[in-house]
N, C-alpha and C positions, 0 to 999 in steps of 0.2 A: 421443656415439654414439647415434643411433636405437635406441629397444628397441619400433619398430615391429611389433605382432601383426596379422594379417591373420582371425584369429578371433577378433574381438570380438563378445560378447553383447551388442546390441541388445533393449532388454527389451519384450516382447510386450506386445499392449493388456490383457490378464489380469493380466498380472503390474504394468504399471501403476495399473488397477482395483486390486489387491491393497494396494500400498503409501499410494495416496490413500487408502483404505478406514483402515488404517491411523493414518494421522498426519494426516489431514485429515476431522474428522467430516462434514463439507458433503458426503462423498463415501459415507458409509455411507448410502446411499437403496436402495428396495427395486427390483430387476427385476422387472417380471412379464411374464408370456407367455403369460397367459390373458385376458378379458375386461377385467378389471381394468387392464391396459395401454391399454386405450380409453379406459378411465373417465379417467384420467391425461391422455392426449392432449386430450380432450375439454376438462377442466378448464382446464389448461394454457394452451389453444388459444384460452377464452373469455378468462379472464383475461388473457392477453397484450394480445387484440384491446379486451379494456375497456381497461387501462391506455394504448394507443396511441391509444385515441378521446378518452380524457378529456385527455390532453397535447395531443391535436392542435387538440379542440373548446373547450377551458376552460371548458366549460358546467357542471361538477359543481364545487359544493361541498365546499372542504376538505376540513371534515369529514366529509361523507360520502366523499369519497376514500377518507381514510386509514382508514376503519372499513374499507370495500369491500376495501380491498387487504389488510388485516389480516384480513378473512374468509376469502381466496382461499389466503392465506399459512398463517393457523390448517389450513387445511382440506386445503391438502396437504401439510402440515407434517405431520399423523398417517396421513395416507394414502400417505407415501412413507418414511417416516424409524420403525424401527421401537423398542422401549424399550429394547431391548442391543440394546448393537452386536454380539453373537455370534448374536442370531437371525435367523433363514431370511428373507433376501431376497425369495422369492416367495411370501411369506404374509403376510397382511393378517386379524390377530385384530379378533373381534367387539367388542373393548372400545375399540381405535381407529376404527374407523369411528363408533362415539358419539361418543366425543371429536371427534374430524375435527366430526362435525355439529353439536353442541352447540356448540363452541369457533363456528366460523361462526357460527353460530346467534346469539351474544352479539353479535357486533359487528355482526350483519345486524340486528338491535333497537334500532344505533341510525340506520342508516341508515332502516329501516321507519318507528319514531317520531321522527323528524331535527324536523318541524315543530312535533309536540307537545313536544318536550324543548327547542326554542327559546323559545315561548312560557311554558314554566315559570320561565323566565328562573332555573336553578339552585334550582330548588325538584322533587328526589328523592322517589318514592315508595317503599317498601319492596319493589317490584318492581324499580325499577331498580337500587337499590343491591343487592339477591341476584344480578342479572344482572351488573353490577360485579364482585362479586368471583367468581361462577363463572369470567368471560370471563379474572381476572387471574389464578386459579391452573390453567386451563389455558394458559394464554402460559406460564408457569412449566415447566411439564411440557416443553413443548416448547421452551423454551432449554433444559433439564436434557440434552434429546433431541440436540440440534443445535448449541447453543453452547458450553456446558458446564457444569461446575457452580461458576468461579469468582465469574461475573455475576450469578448466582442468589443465592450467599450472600450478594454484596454488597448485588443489590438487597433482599433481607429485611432486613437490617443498617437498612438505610436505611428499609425500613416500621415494623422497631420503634422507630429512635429520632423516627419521627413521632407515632407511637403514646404511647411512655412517654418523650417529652422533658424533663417536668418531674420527673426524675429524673437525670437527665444533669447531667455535673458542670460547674462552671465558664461561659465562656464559650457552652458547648454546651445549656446550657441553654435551653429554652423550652418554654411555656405546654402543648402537648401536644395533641392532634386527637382527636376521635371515629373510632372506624372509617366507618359513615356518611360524614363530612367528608372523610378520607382517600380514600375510596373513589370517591368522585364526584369530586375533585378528577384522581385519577389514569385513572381511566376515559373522564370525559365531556369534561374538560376541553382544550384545546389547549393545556395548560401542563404537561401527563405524557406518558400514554402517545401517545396521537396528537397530540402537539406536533412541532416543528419536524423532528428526524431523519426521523421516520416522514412527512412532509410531503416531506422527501427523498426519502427512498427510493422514494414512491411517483410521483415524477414524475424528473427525472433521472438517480437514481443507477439507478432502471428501464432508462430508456431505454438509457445507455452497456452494463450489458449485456447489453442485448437488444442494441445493437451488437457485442459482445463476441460472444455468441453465434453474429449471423450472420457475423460479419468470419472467426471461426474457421470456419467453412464452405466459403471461398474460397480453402483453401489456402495464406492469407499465414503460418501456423505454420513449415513448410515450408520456404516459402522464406526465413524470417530463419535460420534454419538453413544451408539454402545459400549465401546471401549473406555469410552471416559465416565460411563456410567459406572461401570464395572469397576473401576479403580477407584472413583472417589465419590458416589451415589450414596453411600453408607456412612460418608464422612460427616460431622456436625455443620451444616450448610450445606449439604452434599449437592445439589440440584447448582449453588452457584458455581461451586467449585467444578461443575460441571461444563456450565458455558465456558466459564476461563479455559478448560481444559481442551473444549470442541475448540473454540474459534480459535487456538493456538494451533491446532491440528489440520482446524479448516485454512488458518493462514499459509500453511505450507503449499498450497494450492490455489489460492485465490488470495486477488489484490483488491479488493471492493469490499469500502467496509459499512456501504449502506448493504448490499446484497447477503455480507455476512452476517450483520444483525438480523434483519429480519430470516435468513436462511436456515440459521440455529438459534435467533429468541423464537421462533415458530414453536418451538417445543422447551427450551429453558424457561424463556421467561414465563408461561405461563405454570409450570412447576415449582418456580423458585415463589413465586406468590403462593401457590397451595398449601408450602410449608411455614410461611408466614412473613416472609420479606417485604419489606415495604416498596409499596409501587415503583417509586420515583427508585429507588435502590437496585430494582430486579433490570427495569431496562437500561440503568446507567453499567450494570456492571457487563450485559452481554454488548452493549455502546461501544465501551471502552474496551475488553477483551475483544470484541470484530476490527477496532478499527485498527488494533496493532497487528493483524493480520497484513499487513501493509510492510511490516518492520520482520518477517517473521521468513525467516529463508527456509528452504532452499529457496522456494520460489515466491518473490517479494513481490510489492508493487512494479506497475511496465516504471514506474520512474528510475527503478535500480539500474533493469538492463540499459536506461539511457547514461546514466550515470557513470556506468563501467564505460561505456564507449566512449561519452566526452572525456575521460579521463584516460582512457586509451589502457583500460588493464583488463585481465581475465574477470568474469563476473564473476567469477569462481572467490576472487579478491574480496567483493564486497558483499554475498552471502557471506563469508568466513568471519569479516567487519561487523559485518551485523549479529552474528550469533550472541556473544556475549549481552549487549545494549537488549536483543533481543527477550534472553533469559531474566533481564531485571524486571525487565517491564512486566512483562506477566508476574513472575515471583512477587511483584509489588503488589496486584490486583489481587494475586491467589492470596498474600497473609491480609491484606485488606477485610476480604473475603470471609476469612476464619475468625478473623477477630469481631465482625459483626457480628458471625454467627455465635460465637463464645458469649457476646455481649449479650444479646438477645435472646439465646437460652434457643436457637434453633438447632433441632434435630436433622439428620437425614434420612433417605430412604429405607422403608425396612427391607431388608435382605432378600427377603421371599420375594421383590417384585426386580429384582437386580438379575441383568443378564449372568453367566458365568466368563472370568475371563478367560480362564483354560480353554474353556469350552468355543467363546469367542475366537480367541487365536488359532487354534486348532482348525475350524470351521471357514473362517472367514479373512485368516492372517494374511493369504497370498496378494489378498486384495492391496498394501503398502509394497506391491514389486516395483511399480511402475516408478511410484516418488523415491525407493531404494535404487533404482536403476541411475534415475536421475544425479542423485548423490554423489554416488560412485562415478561416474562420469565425470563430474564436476571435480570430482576427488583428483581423478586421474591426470587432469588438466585438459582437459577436451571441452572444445567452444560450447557455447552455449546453445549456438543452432545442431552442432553434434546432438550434446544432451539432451536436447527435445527432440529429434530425429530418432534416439534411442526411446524415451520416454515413451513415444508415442506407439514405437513398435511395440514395447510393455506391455504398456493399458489396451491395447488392441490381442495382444494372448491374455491378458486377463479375462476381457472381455468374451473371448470366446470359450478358456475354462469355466467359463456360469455360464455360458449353454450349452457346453457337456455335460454337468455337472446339473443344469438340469431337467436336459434329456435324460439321463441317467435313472434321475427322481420323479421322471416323467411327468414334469411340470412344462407349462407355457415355458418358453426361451423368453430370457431379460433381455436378449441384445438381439433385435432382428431388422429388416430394412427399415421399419421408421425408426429405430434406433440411430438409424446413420446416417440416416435424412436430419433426425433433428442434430447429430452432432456437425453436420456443413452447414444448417441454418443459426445454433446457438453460438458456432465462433464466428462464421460473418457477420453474423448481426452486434456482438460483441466487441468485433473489433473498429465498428464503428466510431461509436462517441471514442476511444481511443486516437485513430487514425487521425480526427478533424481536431482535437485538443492536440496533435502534436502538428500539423497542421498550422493553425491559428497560432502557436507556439512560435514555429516558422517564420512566420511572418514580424511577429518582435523581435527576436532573434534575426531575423533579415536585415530590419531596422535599424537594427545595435552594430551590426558588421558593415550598413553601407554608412552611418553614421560618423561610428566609433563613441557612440555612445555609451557603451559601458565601461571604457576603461576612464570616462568624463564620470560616469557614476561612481564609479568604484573610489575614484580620485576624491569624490565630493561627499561618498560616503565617509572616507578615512577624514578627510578635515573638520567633517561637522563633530565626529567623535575624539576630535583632536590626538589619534592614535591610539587611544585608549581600547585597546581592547575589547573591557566587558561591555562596555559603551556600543561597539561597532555592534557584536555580539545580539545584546538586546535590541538594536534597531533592527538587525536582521529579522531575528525571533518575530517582533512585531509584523514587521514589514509579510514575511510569509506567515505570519496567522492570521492576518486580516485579509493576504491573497488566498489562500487556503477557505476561507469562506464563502467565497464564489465560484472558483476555480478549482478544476480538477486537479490531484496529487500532479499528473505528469505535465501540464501545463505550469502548474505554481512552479517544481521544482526545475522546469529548464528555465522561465523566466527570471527566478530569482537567485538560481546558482550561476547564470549570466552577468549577473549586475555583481551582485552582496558576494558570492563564495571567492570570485576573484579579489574583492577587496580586504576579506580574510586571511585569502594565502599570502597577500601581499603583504599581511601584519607578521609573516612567519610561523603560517600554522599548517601540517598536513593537509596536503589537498586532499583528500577521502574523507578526513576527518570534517574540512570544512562544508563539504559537500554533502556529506551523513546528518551535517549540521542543519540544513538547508530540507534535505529531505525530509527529516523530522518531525520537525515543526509544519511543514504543509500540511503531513497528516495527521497533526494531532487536532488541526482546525473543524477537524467532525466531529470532533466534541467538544470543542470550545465554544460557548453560549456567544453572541444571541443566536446563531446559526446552526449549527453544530448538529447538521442532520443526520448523523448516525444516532445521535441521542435522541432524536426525534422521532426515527425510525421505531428507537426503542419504547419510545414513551407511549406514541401511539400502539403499541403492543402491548405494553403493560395496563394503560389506560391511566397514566403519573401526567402528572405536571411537567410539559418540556422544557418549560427552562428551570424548573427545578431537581429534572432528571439530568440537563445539561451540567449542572453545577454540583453533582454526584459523580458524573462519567470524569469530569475536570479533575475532582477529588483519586477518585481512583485512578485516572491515567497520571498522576502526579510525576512518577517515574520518567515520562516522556517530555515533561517540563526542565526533569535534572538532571537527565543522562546526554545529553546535548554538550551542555556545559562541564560534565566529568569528562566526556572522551577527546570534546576538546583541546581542555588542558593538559589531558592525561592519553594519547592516542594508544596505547600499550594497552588498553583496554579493547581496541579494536582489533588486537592481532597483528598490529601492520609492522611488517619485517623491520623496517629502519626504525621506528618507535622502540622495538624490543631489543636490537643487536649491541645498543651502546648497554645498557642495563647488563644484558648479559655478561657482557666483556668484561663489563666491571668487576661484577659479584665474580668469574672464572681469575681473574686478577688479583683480588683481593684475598682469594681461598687459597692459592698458589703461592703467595706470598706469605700469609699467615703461618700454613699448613704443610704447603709443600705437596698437596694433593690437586692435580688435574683436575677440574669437572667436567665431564660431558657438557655441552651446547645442548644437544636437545631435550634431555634430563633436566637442565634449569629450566629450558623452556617451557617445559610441561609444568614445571613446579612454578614460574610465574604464572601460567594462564590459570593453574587453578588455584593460586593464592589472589589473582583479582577475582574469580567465581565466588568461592567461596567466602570474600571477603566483604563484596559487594552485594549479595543478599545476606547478608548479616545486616549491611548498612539498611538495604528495602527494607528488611525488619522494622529497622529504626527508623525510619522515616515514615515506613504504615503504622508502627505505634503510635506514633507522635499524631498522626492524621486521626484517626480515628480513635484517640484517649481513653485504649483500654488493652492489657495485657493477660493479667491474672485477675484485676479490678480496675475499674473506673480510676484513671491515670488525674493526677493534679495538674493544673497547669501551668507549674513548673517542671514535673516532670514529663511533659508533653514536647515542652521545648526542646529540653536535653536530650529526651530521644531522636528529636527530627535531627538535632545540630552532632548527635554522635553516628546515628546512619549519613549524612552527609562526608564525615569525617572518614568514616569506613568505603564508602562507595570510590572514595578519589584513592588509584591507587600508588600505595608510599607505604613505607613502614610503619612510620611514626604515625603517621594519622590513623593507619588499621589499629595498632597498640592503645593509642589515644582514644580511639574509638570502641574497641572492644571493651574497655575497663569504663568509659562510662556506664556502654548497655549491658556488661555484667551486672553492674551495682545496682544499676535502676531495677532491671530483670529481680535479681536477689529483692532489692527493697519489695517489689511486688509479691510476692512468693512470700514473704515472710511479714507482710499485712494487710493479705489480702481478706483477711477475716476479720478486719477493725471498721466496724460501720461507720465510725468516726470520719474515719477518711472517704469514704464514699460519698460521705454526704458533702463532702468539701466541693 
């Protein structure tokens, strides 16, 4: 029965400020309404247009980039973000405005002296090295400010053991660094702090969101909301199956998955309770659905594009990797989702209150060119900085067809100069806390290279596990969920695909795969309890229990716990060419031989990728059956088992285990179906 409420609290843009404020630091930044909001604009407005001249032009030097973009980043890092988060938003103390300059100030010394500190050819004067560590313990300050204070510890952790290594025990030992040496290695050098992330960030993990920025401009928020209303609003749970459906839409655009919960639980979760869902259940499922918005390509969390660069392939590579891993996951949440709703006897929306989608598409469908552009680009094989280069020309004709469009209807314009004002203010500001997590990443990663500390890790990892694979595996898994709890996605994943993914590939596994491995699990740490602030985000929106919401989002992200461990073993699941080429030979080999019939190469291919699809949500089936112990009726708890251990069966893929698999959850399936009307057993 419907427990349809027609007073639902839709939460105000205050009260969404309030909760990002909250549980997402990127979001404690200062308002001002005085002069100082110019200064801001202004900043903002120069920076953007440098980072978009030097992408377009390739005329500036690395390194001077990445200093330049660390000045702009330093500088409005203390002039927007204040030192608690309890104090006054519209004040700007006299001790940050030094800082703001000074921090500039350091890395504008090395762009200023760029030719002279070339020619030194790493030969330091006592002026650079004070400028050095000025510049690194303001970066400090401001992760403490903005990132927090996990990566902080860590990165110190890692300056003393460069410091007093010939102290350190065992294995970990080594010869030990001057501060001097230390200091100019991580400063000036491209092998710390302005090494490769920060090379990142300054060129396309920029660009994407500065698309991000203006694509939300256009309204497309909006309408994935409607659109997903329209498709599955009417469904039984319709309201959940709604958030699953936004934040899968929203992830195609956004890599934040506190910003996505509260973004789109703004208006789910508070629906998803009107119909009757239990608290802790509404905001574990928009939790879990935002935070795979991370895993969710085209365009994934900034950790992918670093991922594709350390790994020296097209990104285009690990969107295409991530698709499948991508489609479980959700498919896991989405039958999660229905079977609740099955269980629980909730209804969806009625009709009359549901957009139309015809009407939708028709209307408002242009608004997907911009991420269609993207695709295709990507398709083509064109860089990533291309693609957002295109992208961005998209979303900027989008944006000016809806103010033709409604000129036309002679309505106000949606897209006018503060439009463009705030789109240079929300990507600079944005790309902050990114910038200094890759940054402070930098700097362990610095570490590990003047060290050679991680191939002493990676070494020390493989022994403790005495080779053992699953053994390596689960340390890793731990190792980034518990980095994952402090630490941002793109900080975890350089940190710990530095140490742990090399000690994987050295067991003989896919490097993508191992790496996919690594990224993973960092982000499934936002909803892994006791921490797991996207769950948090969610609870305080729903008004649940957070760590009983946490232990719900866990349930439902279950998928992200096992698809790690299938593509692993199985990387043919990822798409990845050499994973699939032997398979195919085989099966074109063995038909030839039999048969006497040719097969097409790409005709099998197609026919593998969609016998792992389709194979592998059959298996999420079984494994959300079995989680949530109800099909057609209130499941036994031995048939609870059988389903989890015949979806696992199904999800690895192989023949024999799909065959093996499919005929336990026929049977089970069948048993349900044909007692489901025996109260006997319900009550068991």
């Amino acid at each position: 029965m419907s427990k349809e409420n027609h007073h639902i609290h839709i939460l105000t843009a205050e009260e969404i400020d309030d909760y990002m404020s909250k549980y997402d630091s990127e979001s404690r930044y200062r308002r001002y309404k005085d002069w100082k909001k110019y200064l801001i604009i202004a900043i903002s407005t120069i920076f953007c247009l440098f980072q978009l001249y030097s992408i377009l032009s390739g005329r500036i030097t690395a390194q001077v980039l990445r200093a330049t973009h660390l000045a702009f980043v330093i500088l409005l890092a203390y002039l927007l973000f204040p030192m608690k988060k309890d104090m006054p938003k519209d004040k700007l103390p006299f001790y940050d405005i030094i800082l703001a300059i000074v921090g500039a100030a350091t890395w504008s010394y090395i762009v200023i002296n760029f030719d002279s500190l070339v020619r030194r050819a790493g030969i330091y004067t006592t002026l650079d090295i004070f400028i050095g560590i000025i510049g690194i313990l303001i970066l400090f300050e401001a992760c403490r400010r903005i990132v927090g204070l996990p990566i902080l510890i860590i990165s110190l952790i890692f300056i003393i053991y460069a410091l007093f290594g010939s102290y350190a025990p065992g294995f970990l030992n080594h010869r030990g660094y001057s501060y001097q040496r230390l200091v100019s290695h991580l400063f000036y050098n491209t092998e710390g702090i302005m090494g490769t992330p920060i090379g990142a960030s300054a060129t396309f993990i920029f660009l994407f969101i500065f698309f991000g920025a203006l694509l939300d401009k256009t309204g497309i928020g909006q309408f994935f909301i409607d659109i997903c209303n329209a498709i599955a609003g009417g469904f039984d749970g319709g309201p959940a199956k709604v958030a699953v459906l936004t934040s899968a839409m929203f992830g195609t655009v956004s890599g934040s998955s506190v910003s996505n919960t509260v973004g789109t639980g703004s208006f789910t979760i508070p629906m998803m309770k009107s119909l009757g869902y239990r608290s802790e259940f509404a905001g574990a499922v928009e939790a879990s659905a935002s935070t795979g918005g991370q895993i969710m390509p085209p365009i994934m969390g900034a950790a992918s594009f670093l991922m594709a660069d350390s790994l020296g392939i097209p990104y285009m590579e690990v969107a295409k990797a991530a698709i499948i891993p991508a489609i479980l996951y959700f498919t896991g949440i989405f039958i999660m989702v229905h079977l609740e709703a099955k269980k629980t006897g909730l209804k969806g929306l009625s009709k009359e209150s549901l957009p139309k989608f015809g009407e939708l598409l028709l209307k408002r469908g242009y608004l997907v060119i911009p991420l269609l552009t993207i695709i295709v680009f990507f398709a083509l094989g064109k860089t990533a900085i291309y693609a957002g280069l295109m992208g961005i020309i998209s979303a900027a004709v989008v944006a000016i067809i809806n103010d033709i469009i409604d000129i036309v209807n002679k309505r106000k314009i949606g897209f006018g100069i503060n439009d463009i004002i705030d789109v240079f203010c929300n990507a600079a500001r944005n790309i902050i806390s990114v910038a200094i997590a890759c940054a402070m990443a930098g700097i362990v990663i610095g570490v590990i290279t003047l060290t050679g500390l991680g191939l002493k890790v990676g070494a020390g990892l493989v022994s403790i596990s005495g080779g053992i694979s699953i053994l390596l595996l689960v340390l890793t898994m731990i190792s980034s969920i518990i980095l994952g709890m402090g630490v941002p996605t793109t900080a975890n994943y350089l940190i710990t695909s530095t140490i742990a993914a090399s000690a994987i590939i050295h067991l003989g596994f896919e490097p993508l795969a191992a790496h996919m491995f690594v990224f993973y699990f960092g982000i499934i740490a936002d909803v892994t309890p006791p921490v797991a602030l996207a769950a948090m985000a969610g609870a305080a929106i729903a008004k649940s229990d957070p760590f009983k919401t946490g232990l719900e989002a866990s349930k439902l992200a279950i998928g992200a716990f096992i698809i790690p461990y299938i593509f692993i073993f199985n990387p043919e699941i990822l798409m990845i060419d050499s994973a699939l080429t032997g398979e195919i030979q085989t099966i074109i080999t063995s038909v030839r031989g039999m048969f006497g019939i040719e097969l097409n190469y790409t005709f099998i291919r197609v026919l593998l990728t969609c016998q792992i699809i389709i194979t592998s949500i059959i298996g999420m089936f079984g494994v959300a059956s079995g989680l949530e112990g109800y099909v057609f009726r209130k499941c036994l708890w031995i048939e609870r088992i059988f389903f989890i251990i015949a979806g696992l069966l199904m999800i690895d893929p192989g023949w024999i285990t799909d065959v093996a698999g499919l005929s336990i959850i026929t049977i089970l399936v069948l048993i349900q179906i044909f007692t489901k009307d025996k109260r006997k057993l319900q009550k068991v």
